[in-house]
C-alpha positions in Angstrom: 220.5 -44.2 97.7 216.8 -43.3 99.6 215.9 -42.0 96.0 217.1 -45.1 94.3 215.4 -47.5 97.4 212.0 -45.8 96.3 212.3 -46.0 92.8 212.6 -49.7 93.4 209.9 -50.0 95.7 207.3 -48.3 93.4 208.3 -50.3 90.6 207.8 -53.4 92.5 204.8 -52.3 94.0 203.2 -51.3 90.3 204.4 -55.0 88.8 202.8 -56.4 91.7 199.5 -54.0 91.3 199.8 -55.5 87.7 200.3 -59.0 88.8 197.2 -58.2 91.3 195.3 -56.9 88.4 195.7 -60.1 86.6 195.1 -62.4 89.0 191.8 -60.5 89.7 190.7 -61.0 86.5 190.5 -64.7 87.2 189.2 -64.0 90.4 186.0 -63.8 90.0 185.0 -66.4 87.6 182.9 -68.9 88.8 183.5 -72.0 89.7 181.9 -74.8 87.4 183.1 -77.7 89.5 184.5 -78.9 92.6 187.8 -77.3 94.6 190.8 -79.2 93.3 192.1 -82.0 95.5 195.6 -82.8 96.4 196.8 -86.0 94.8 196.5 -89.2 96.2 199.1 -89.9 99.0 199.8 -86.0 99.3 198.2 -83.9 101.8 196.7 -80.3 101.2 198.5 -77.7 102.9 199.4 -73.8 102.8 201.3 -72.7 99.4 205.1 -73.0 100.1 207.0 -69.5 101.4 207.3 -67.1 98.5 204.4 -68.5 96.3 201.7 -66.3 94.8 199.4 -65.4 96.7 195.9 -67.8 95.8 193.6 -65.6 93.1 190.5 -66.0 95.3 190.0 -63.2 97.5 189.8 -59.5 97.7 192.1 -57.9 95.3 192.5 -55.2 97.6 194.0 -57.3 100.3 196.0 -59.3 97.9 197.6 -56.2 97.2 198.4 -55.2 100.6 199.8 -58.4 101.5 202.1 -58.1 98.5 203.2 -54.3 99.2 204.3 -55.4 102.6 206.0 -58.4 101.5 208.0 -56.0 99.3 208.7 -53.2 102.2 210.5 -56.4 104.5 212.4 -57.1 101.2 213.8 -53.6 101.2 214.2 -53.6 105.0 216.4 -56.9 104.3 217.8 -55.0 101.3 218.8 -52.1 103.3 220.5 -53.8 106.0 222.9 -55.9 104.2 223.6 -52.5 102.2 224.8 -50.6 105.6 228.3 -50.3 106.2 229.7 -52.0 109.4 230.6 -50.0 112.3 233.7 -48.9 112.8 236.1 -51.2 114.9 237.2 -49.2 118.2 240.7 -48.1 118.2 242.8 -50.1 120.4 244.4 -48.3 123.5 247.5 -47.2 123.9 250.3 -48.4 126.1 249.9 -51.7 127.5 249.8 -51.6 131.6 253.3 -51.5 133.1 254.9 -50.7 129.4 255.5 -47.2 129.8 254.6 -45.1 126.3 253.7 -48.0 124.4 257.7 -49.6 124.8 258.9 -52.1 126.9 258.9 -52.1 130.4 262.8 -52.1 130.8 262.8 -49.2 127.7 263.9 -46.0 129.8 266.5 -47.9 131.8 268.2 -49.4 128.8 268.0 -45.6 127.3 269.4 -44.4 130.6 272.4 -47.2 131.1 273.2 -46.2 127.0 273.6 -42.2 127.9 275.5 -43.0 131.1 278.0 -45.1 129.0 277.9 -42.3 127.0 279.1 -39.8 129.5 275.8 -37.8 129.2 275.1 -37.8 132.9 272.1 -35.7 133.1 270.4 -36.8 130.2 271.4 -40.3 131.9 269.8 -39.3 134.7 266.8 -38.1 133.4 266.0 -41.6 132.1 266.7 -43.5 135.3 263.8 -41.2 136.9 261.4 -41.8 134.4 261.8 -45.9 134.7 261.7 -45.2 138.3 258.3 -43.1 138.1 256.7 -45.5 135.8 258.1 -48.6 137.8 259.2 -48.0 141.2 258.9 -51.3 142.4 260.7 -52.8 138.6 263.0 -55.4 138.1 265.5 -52.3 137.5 264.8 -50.4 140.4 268.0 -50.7 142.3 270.3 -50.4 139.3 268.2 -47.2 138.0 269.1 -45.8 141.6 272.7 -46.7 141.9 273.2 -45.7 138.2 271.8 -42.3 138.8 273.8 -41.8 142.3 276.8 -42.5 140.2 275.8 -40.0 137.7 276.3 -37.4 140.4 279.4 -38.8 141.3 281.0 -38.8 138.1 279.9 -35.0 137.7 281.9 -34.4 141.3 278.9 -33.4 143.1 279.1 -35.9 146.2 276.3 -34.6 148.4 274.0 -35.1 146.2 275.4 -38.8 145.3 275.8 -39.5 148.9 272.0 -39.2 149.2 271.1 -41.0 145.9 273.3 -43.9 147.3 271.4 -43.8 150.3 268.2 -44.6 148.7 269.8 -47.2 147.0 270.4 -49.0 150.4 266.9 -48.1 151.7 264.9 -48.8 149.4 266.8 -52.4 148.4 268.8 -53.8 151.2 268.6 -57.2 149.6 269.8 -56.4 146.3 273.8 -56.8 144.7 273.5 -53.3 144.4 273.2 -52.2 147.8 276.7 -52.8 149.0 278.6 -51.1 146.0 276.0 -48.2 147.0 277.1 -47.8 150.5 280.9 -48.1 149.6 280.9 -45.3 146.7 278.4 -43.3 149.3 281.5 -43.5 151.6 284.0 -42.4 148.7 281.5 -39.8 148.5 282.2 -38.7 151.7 285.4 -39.1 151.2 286.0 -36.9 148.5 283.9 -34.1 150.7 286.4 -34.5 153.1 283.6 -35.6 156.2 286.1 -38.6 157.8 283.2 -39.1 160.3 280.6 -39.9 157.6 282.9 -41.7 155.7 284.4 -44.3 158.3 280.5 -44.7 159.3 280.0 -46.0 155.7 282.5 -48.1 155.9 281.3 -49.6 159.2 277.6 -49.9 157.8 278.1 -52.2 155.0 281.1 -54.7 156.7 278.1 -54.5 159.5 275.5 -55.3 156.6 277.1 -57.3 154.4 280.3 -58.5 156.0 281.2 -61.4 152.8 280.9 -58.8 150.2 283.6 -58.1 148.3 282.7 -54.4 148.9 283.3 -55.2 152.7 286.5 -56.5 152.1 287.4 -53.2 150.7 285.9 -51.2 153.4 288.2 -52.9 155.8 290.9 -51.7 153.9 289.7 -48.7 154.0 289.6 -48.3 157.7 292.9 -49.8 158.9 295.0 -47.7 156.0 292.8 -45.1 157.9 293.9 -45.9 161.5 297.6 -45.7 160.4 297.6 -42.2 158.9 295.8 -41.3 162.5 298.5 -43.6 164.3 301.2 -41.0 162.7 
């Protein structure tokens, strides 16, 4: 392409040497009579842009004038002839969409495995959505979901303490009652009647019209009898 730029440059600079050459020629004749004037009703002025340069004059300077008319051609020619820059690649992952998905992606992936009966791999996904978005509009049901999938798995310690959080971490939420009753099933199941009845007494305490509560008192008087015998 720099070869082929040149090529045309010297070719237009030797027409225009040519052209020069010419217009030298009639240069130098003499004038016989006076300087043309403009028609009547039309004033003299400079020769419109991209006219001939006028044949009076040095021929050398005629020809320099015309040589760097021709180099801001190219420069013109050369810049439309550049390829545009490339366009910067867009970023990946939108802020609070975790890996590009939707924000809610890892929870729904989470909820379908725990359906599913895969508990851990349940699990697994319910910690991700709550790294990415502790504070999302899934929190609590990520927490309960993987408390339960402890529970299901018979290992009640560790849902007791999942429950827990649950409660913690989103006392005003629907899920925070069913948390603290299946954390006292928990405790059930692990036979600790003290931590069990103090479950029970937490959430009627918490969230005595629940339907949870109404349970737990259930719970506690069918648990006063057995002692009563």
């Amino acid at each position: 392409m720099r070869r082929q730029g040149s090529g045309l440059r010297l070719a237009a600079v030797l027409g225009l040497v040519a052209l020069a050459g010419c217009s030298s020629t009639y240069s130098y004749i003499p004038a016989t009579g006076k300087p043309a004037e403009a028609p009547p009703g039309q004033a003299a002025g400079p020769p419109p842009e991209g006219a001939a340069p006028p044949a009076a004059g040095d021929p050398g300077q005629q020809l320099r004038a015309l040589e760097a008319r021709v180099q801001a051609l190219e420069g013109r020619l050369a810049e439309m002839e550049r390829p545009p820059a490339p366009a910067a690649p867009a970023k990946a992952g939108a802020p609070g969409s975790p890996r590009g998905g939707s924000p809610d992606r890892a929870y729904q992936e989470g909820l379908r495995l725990y359906q599913a009966k895969k508990y851990g791999p349940a699990r697994d996904k319910f910690r991700l959505y709550l790294k990415e978005q502790p504070q999302g509009a899934k929190a609590a049901e990520a927490r309960y979901y993987a408390a339960e999938s402890f529970y299901q798995q018979g290992r009640y310690q560790e849902a007791a303490k999942e429950f827990q959080q649950v409660a913690g971490h989103h006392p005003q939420s629907a899920m925070a009652p069913k948390a603290l009753y299946h954390q006292a099933l928990a405790y059930k199941n692990l036979q600790q009647t003290a931590n069990y009845q103090k479950s029970l007494k937490k959430l009627i305490q918490g969230y005595p019209k629940s339907a949870e509560a109404k349970e737990a008192r259930k719970e506690l008087k069918e648990g006063q009898k057995e002692e009563a015998r």
